[in-house]
C-alpha positions as CSV (number, residue, x, y, z in Angstrom):
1,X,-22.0,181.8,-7.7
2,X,-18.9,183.5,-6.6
3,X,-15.4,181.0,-6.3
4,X,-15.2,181.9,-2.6
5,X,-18.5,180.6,-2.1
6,X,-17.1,177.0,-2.7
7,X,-14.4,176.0,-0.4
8,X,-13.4,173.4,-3.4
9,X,-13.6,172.4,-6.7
10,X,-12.3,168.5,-7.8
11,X,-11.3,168.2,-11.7
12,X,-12.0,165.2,-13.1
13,X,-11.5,164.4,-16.9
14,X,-13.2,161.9,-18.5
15,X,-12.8,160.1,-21.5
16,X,-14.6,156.5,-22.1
17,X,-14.7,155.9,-18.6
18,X,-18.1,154.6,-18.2
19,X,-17.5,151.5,-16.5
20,X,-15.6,153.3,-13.5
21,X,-17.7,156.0,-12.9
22,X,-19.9,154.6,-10.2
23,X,-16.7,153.3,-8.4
24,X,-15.5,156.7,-8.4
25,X,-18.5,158.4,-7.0
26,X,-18.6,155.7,-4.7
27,X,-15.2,156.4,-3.0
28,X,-15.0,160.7,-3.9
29,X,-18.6,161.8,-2.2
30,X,-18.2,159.9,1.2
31,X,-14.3,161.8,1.3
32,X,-16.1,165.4,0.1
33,X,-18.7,165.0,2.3
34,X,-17.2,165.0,5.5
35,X,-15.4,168.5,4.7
36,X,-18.5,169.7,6.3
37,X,-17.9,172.6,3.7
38,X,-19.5,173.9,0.7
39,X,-17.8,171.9,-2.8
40,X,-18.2,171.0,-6.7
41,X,-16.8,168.2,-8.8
42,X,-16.6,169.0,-12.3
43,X,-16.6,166.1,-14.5
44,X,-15.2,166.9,-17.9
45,X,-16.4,165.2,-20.1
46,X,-13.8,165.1,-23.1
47,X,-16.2,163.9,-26.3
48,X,-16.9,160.4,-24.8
49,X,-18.3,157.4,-27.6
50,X,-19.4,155.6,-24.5
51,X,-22.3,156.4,-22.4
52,X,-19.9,158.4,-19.9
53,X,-22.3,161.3,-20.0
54,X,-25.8,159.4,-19.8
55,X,-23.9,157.9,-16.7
56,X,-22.6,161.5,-15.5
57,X,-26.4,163.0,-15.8
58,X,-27.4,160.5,-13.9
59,X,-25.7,160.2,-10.9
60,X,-25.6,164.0,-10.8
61,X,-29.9,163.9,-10.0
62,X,-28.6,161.6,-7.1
63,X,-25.7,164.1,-6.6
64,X,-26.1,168.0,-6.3
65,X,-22.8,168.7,-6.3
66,X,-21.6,166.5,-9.0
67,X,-21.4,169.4,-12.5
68,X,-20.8,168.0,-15.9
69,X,-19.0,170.0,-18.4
70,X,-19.3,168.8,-21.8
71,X,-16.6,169.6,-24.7
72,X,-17.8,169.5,-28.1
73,X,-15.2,167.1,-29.1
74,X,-12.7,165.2,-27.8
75,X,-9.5,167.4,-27.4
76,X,-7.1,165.7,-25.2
77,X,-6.1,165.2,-21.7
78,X,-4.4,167.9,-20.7
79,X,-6.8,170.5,-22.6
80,X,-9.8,168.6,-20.9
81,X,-8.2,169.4,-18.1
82,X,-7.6,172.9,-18.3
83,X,-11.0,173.1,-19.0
84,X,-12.2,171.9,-15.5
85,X,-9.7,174.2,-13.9
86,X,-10.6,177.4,-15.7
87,X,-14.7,176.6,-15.1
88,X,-14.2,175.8,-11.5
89,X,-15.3,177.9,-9.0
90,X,-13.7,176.8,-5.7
91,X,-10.9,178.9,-4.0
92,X,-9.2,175.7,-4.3
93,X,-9.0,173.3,-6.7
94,X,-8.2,169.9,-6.9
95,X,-8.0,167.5,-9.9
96,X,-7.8,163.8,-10.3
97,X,-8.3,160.9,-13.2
98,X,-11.5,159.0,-12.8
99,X,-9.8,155.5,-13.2
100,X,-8.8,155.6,-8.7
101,X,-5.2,155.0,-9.5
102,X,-4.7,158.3,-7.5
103,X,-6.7,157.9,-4.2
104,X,-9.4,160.3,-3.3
105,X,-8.6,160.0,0.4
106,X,-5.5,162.0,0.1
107,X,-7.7,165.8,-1.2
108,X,-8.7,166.5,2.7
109,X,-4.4,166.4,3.2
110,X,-3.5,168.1,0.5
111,X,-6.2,170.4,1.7
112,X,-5.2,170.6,5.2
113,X,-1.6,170.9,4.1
114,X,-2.1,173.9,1.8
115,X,-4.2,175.9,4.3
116,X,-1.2,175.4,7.1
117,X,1.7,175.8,5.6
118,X,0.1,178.9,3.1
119,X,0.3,176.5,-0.2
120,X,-0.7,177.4,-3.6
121,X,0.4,173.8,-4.7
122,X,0.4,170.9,-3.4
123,X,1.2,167.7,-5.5
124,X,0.3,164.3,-4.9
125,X,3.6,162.0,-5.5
126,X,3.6,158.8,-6.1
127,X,6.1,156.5,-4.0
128,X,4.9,152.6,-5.1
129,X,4.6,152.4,-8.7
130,X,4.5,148.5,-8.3
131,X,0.5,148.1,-9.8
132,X,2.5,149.6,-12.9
133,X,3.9,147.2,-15.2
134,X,7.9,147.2,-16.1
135,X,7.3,149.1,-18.9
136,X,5.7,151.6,-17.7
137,X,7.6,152.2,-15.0
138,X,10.8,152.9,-17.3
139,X,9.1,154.8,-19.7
140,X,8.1,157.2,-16.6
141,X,11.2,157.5,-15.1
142,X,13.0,158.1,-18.2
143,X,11.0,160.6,-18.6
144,X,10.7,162.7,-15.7
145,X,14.7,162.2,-15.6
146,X,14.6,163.9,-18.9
147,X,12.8,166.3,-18.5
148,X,13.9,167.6,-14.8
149,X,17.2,167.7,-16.5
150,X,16.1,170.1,-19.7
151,X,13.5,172.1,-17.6
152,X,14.8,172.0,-13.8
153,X,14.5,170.5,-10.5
154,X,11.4,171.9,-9.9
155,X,9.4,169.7,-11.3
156,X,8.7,166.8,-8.6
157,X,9.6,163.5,-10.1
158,X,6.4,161.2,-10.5
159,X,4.3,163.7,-9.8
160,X,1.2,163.7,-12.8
161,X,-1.5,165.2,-12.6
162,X,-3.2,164.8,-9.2
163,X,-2.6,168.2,-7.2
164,X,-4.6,170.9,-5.5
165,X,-4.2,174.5,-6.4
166,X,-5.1,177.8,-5.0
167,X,-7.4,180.4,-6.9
168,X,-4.4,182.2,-7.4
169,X,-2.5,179.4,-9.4
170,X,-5.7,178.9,-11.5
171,X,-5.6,182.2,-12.5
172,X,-1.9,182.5,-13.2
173,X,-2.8,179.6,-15.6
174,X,-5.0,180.7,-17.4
175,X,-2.9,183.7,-18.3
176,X,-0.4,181.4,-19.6
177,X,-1.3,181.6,-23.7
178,X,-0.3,177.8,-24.2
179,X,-2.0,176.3,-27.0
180,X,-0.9,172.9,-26.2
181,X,-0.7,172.3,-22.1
182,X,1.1,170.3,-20.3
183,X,0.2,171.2,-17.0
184,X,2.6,168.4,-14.8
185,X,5.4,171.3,-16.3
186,X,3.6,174.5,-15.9
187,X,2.3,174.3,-12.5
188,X,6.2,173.7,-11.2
189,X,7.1,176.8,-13.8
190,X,5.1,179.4,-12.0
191,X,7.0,178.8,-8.9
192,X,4.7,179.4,-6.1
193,X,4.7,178.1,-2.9
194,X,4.3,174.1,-3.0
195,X,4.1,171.2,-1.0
196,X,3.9,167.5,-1.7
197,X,1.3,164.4,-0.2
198,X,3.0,160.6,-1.1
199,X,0.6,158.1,-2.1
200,X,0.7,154.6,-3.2
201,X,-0.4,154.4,-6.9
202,X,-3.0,152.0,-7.5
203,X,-4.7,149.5,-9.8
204,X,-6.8,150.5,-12.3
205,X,-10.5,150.3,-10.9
206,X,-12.3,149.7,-14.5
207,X,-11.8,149.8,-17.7
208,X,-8.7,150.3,-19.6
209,X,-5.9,152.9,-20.5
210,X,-6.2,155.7,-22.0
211,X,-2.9,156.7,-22.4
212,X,-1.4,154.4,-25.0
213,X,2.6,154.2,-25.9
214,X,1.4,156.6,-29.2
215,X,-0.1,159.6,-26.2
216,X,2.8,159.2,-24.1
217,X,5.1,159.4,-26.7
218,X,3.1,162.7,-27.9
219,X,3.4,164.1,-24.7
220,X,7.1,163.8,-24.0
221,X,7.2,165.8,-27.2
222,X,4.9,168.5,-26.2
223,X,6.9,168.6,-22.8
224,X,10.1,169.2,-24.2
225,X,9.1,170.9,-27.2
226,X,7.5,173.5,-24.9
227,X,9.8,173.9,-22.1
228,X,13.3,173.6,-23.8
229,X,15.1,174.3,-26.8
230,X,17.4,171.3,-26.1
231,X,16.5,169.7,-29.1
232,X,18.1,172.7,-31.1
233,X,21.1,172.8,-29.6
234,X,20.9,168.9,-30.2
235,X,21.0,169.5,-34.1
236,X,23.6,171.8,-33.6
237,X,25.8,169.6,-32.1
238,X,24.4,166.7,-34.6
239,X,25.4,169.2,-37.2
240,X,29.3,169.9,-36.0
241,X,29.4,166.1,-35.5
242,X,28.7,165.6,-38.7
243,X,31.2,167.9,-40.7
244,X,34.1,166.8,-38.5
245,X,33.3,163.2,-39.7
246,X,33.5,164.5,-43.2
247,X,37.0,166.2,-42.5
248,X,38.2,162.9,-40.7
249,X,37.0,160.9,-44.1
250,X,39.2,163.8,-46.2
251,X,41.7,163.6,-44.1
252,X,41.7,159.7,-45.2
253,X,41.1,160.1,-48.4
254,X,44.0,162.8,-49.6
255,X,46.6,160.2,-47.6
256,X,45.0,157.7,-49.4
257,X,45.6,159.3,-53.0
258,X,49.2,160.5,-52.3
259,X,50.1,157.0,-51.0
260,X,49.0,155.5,-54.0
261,X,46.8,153.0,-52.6
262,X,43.7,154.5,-54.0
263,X,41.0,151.5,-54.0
264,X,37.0,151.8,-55.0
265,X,35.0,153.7,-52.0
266,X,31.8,153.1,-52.6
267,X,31.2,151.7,-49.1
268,X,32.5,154.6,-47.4
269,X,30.9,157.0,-49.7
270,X,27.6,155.0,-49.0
271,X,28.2,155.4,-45.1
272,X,29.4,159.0,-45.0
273,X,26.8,160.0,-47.1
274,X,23.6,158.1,-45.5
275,X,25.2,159.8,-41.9
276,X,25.0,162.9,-43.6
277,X,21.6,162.7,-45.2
278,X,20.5,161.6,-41.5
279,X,21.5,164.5,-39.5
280,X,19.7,166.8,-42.1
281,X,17.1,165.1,-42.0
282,X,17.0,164.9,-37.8
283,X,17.7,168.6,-37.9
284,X,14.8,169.3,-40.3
285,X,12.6,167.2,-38.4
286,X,13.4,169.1,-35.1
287,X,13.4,172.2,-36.5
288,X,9.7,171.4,-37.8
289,X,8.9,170.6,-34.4
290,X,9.5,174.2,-33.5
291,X,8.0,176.0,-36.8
292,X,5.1,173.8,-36.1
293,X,4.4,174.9,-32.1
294,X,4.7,178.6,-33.6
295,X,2.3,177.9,-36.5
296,X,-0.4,176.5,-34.0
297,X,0.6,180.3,-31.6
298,X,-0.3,182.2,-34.6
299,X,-3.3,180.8,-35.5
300,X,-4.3,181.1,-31.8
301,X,-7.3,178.7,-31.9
302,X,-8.8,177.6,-28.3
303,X,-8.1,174.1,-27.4
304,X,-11.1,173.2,-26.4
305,X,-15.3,174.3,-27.0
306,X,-17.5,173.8,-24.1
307,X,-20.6,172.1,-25.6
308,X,-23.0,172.5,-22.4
309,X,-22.4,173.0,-18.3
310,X,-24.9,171.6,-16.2
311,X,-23.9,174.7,-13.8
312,X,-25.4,177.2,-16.1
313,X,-28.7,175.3,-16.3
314,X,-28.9,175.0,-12.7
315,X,-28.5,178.3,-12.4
316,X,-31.0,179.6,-15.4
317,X,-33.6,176.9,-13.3
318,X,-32.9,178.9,-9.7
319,X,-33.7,182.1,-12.0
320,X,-37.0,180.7,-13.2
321,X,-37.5,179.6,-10.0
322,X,-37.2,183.2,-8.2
323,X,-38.9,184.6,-10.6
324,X,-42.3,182.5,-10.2
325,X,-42.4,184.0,-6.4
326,X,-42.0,187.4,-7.2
């Protein structure tokens, strides 16, 4: 099936989300549906433990247009993600998590919107973070304050990772050779035409997190890590700090000795030379940072492996089909 024959594709990754699936299907179809236009939502599934897929298959027999894509393993978010994206085959493409904290109701105006004003993007910002909890809401705003300040004001603040792109941001992805995506920074890095939809974020439908302190903390790595080299600069600057600390203490020291007044300095010794040993080790660390991104380039290996897509037996089952009339 060619991509223009779908007006759109939805993304939606999954990962132990059993219990919200029929919530989500409950509130996406009746929103798809009135479209009046031909569509595909591509659940990914990302290595579930649960019965997400068993749950998937069948409300896709209830469901033509539901497609399941299963990964071999589970590989993470953002690479489940990019999975959807690059195996959708809508001229656009929408994506969205399956726990209903971003509301389906809001595709048809980001559709609208990208069609009149010529969009390739169109992001889905979220103005109410109040079903969030305090901490939550700090972390995130720390963060996109960090990072808009090491990779630009493109990138809209609290904007994750429900958009709609055009077939021609899609594409422009997937010539991108990240090995580790984090799409909330590539999609604003492209630069093409954008637009934004405000929504109220909110509660959890079912189930629980999947983005632990350990995940988020990973991927404000991988977001800086890939879109800065602040953190070098940073050891520099740690570095310099550092040896004009140990000139200061010289400086101290030789007045010191030709006072006279020379007393034991183990304390300062102690202090000066744990500072020392901490900015190496800083600098080291964020260095290895670095060496380690370039070591995962080289090896080049895919960040994903599509186990089965429920698009390709459809399609081999239309084929058997044709051929028994011939």
């Amino acid at each position: 099936m060619s991509p223009l024959t779908l007006a759109l594709s939805v993304v939606v990754p999954i990962y132990n989300e059993e219990a919200v699936l029929p919530l989500l299907v409950e509130r996406l179809r009746p929103v798809l549906d009135e479209l009046g236009e031909p569509y595909e939502v591509v659940a990914v599934d990302d290595g579930s433990s649960d019965g997400s897929a068993a749950v998937l298959m069948g409300l896709a027999r209830l469901w033509p247009e539901l497609r399941l894509l299963r990964l071999r393993r589970n590989s993470g978010h953002q690479a489940a993600l990019s999975a959807g994206l690059f195996h959708s085959r809508g001229a656009y493409v929408a994506s969205i998590d399956a726990d209903l904290q971003d509301p389906p109701e809001k595709i048809p105006e980001m559709l609208r919107l990208a069609r009149n004003d010529n969009l390739d993007i169109v992001y889905g910002v979220r103005t109410d973070r109040s079903s969030d909890n305090f901490f939550k809401r700090w972390t995130a705003g720390v963060y996109y304050d960090m990072i808009r300040r090491l990779v630009g004001k493109n990138v809209p603040r609290h904007a994750g990772d429900f958009r709609l792109l055009s077939r021609t941001t899609v594409e422009a992805l997937r010539e991108l050779p990240e090995r580790s995506p984090v799409l909330r920074l590539m999609v604003p890095w492209i630069g093409f035409p954008s637009g934004q939809v405000t929504y109220t974020r909110e509660e959890r439908a079912a189930g629980h997190t999947k983005y632990p302190l350990r995940k988020m903390l990973m991927l404000a790595v991988d977001s800086v890590t890939s879109f800065s080299a602040a953190p070098l600069r940073l050891a520099t600057w740690l570095g310099l700090a550092g040896v004009g600390l140990c000139a200061l203490l010289l400086v101290m020291t030789l007045i010191v000795y030709l006072s006279g007044h020379t007393v034991p300095g183990w304390s300062s010794l102690f202090v000066a030379t744990s500072f020392i040993g901490a900015v190496q080790l800083l600098c080291l660390g964020l260095l290895g940072e670095y060496v380690g991104r370039v070591y995962t380039a080289v090896q080049n290996r895919p960040p994903y492996f599509v186990a089965s897509d429920s698009a390709d037996r459809a399609a081999d089952d239309d084929a058997l089909v044709g051929n028994t009339h011939v």
